[in-house]
C-alpha positions in Angstrom: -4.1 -18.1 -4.2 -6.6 -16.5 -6.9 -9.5 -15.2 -5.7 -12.0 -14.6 -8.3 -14.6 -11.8 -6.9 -17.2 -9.9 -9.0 -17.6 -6.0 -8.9 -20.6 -4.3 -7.1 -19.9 -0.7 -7.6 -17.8 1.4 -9.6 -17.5 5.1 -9.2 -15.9 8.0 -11.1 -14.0 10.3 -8.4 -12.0 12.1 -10.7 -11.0 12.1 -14.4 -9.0 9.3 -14.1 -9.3 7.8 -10.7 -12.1 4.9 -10.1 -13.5 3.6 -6.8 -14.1 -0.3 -7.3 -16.6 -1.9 -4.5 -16.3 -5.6 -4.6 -17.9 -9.0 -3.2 -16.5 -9.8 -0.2 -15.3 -13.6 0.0 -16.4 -15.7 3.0 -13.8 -15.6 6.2 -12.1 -12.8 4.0 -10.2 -10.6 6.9 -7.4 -7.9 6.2 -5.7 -5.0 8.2 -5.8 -1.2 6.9 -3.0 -0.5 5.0 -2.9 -4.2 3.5 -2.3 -4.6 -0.4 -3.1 -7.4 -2.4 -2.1 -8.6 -5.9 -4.9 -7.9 -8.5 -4.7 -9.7 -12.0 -8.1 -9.6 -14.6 -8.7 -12.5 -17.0 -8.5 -10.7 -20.3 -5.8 -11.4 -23.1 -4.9 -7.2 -23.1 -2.9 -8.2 -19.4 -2.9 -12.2 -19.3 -0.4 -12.8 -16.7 0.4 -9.3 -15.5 -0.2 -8.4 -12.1 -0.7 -5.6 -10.1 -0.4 -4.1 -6.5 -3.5 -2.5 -4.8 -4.2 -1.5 -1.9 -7.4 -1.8 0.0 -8.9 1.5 0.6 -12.2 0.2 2.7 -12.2 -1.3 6.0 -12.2 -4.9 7.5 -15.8 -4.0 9.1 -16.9 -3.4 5.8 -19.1 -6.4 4.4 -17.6 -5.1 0.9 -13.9 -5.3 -0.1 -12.5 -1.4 -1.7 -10.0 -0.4 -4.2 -9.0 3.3 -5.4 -7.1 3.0 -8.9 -5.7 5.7 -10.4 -5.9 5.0 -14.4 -3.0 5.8 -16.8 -4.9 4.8 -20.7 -1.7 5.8 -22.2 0.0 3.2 -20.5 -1.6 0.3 -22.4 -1.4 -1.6 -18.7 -3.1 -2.7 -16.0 -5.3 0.3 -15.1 -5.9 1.0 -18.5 -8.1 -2.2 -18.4 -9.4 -1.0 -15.1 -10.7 2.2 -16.7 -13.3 -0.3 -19.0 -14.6 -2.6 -16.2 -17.8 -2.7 -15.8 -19.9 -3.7 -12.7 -21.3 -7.3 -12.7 -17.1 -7.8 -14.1 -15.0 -10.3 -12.7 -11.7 -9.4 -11.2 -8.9 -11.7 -9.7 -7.4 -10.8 -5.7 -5.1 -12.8 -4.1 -4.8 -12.9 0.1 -3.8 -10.0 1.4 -0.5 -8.8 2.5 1.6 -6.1 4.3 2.9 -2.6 2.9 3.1 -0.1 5.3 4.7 -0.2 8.7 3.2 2.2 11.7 5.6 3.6 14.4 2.8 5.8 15.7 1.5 9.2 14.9 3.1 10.7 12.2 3.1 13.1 8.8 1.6 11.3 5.9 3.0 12.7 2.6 1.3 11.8 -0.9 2.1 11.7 -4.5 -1.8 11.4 -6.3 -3.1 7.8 -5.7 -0.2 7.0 -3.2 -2.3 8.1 -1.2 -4.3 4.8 -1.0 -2.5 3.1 1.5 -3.2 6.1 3.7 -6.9 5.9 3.1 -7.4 3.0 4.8 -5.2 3.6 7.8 -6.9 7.1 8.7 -10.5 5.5 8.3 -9.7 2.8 10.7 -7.6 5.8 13.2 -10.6 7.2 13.5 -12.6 4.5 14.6 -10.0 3.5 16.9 -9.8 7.2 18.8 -6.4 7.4 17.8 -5.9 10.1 14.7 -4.3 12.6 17.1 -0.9 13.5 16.1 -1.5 12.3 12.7 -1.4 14.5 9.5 -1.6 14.5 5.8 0.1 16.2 2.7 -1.7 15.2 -0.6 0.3 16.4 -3.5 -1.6 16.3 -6.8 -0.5 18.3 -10.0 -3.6 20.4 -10.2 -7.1 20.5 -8.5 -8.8 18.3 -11.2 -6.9 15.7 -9.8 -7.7 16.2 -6.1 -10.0 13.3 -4.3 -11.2 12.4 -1.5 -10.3 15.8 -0.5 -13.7 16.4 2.0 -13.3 13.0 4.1 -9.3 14.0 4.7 -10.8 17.5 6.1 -13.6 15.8 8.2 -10.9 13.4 9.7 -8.1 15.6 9.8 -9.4 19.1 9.9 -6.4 21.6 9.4 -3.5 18.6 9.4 -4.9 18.3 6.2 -3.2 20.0 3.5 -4.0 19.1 -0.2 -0.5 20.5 -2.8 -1.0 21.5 -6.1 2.4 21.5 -8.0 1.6 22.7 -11.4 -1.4 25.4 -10.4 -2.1 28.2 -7.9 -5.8 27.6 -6.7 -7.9 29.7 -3.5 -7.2 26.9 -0.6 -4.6 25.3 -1.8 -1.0 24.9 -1.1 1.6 25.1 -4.2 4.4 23.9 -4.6 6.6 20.4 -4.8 8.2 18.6 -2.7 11.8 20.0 -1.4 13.1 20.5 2.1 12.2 24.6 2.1 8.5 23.1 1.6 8.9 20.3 4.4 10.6 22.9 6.7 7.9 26.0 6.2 4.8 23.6 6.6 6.4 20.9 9.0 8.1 22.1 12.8 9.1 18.9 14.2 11.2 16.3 12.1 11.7 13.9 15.2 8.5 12.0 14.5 7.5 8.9 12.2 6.8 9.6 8.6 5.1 8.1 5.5 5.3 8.0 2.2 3.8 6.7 -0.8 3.8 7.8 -4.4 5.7 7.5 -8.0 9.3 6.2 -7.5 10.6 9.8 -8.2 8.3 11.6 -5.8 9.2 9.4 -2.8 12.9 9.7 -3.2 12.4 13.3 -3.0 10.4 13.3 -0.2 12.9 11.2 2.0 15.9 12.7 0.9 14.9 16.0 2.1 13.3 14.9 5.1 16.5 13.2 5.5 18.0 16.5 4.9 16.1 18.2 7.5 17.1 15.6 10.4 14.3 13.1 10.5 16.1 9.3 11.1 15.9 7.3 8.0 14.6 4.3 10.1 11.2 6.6 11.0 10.8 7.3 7.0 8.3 4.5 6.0 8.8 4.6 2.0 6.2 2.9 -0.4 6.4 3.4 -4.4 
């Protein structure tokens, strides 16, 4: 069903990454880590659709996307990038992406880490973000976000990766199983990950590698 909701809030968090706030429909209910299908009436993308995923909470009275923007792409997000607020914008219902089997290491390629967002937000207001931690791999630190909210909820199981830049509090390096096995100890535990198609191949095939069980390796492109 199309859900036509108009924009509140838009926010620059990086170069290329946008924070949308939007109306929140009546009797409108969704769990962290939900997705839902976003389409915009303009003729640049009539009929295309794309996957979001909420980055707010359900106890919001707002509804929350994080899009990362690709102009060169001629798609989607490159329309996202000219929205204005007051804009209309088209949601459907929301459905499932990720699926928890408890506590586990979250590994990120750039705005995969969206589904994430929501799920550690609503950890910590359940009491239960023990046990959980992040990798956010990004290619330098001009493409870092959100980076102080993961350190308030994570502390030091937050780790932000710079691949293609050596920067004072930063990890570098990409992903492989010698980085998995000099920053992770225990392989015997849920993981997640979320990213481009590429990026999350890599990341289970060396976790795979390393002797974590495929059926605890939650992937998401």
């Amino acid at each position: 069903m199309d859900i036509p909701v108009k924009i509140r809030k838009k926010e620059q968090l990086t170069h290329d990454v946008v924070r949308l706030t939007l109306d929140r429909p009546k009797d409108y209910f969704f769990s962290a880590g939900q997705a839902i299908d976003f389409k915009l009436n303009r003729p640049e993308v009539k009929d295309k659709v794309s996957a979001f995923t909420f980055t707010g909470l359900n106890s919001d009275p707002f509804l929350q996307l994080t899009i990362k923007c690709y102009p060169a792409h001629h798609g989607m997000t490159e329309q996202v990038a000219t929205l204005k607020e007051g804009d209309e914008v088209i949601i459907s219902e929301p459905f499932d992406t990720v699926a928890l089997k408890g506590p586990g290491v979250f590994i990120a390629g750039g705005t995969g880490v969206t589904p994430f967002i929501a799920i550690l937000r609503q950890k910590k207001v359940d009491g239960t973000l023990a046990g959980n931690s992040l990798f956010h791999f990004n290619k330098t630190k001009a493409d870092v976000f959100m980076e102080d909210e993961f350190k308030s909820l994570l502390g030091d199981n937050f780790q932000a990766v710079l691949s293609n830049e050596n920067a004072a509090g930063y990890l570098n390096g990409i992903i492989s199983a010698d980085f998995l096995k000099k920053h992770i100890t225990n392989f015997n535990q849920p993981f997640y990950t979320c990213g481009p198609e590429g990026f999350v191949k890599a990341v289970k095939n060396a976790l795979v590698e390393l002797g974590a069980s495929e059926s605890m390796i939650d992937v998401q492109f």
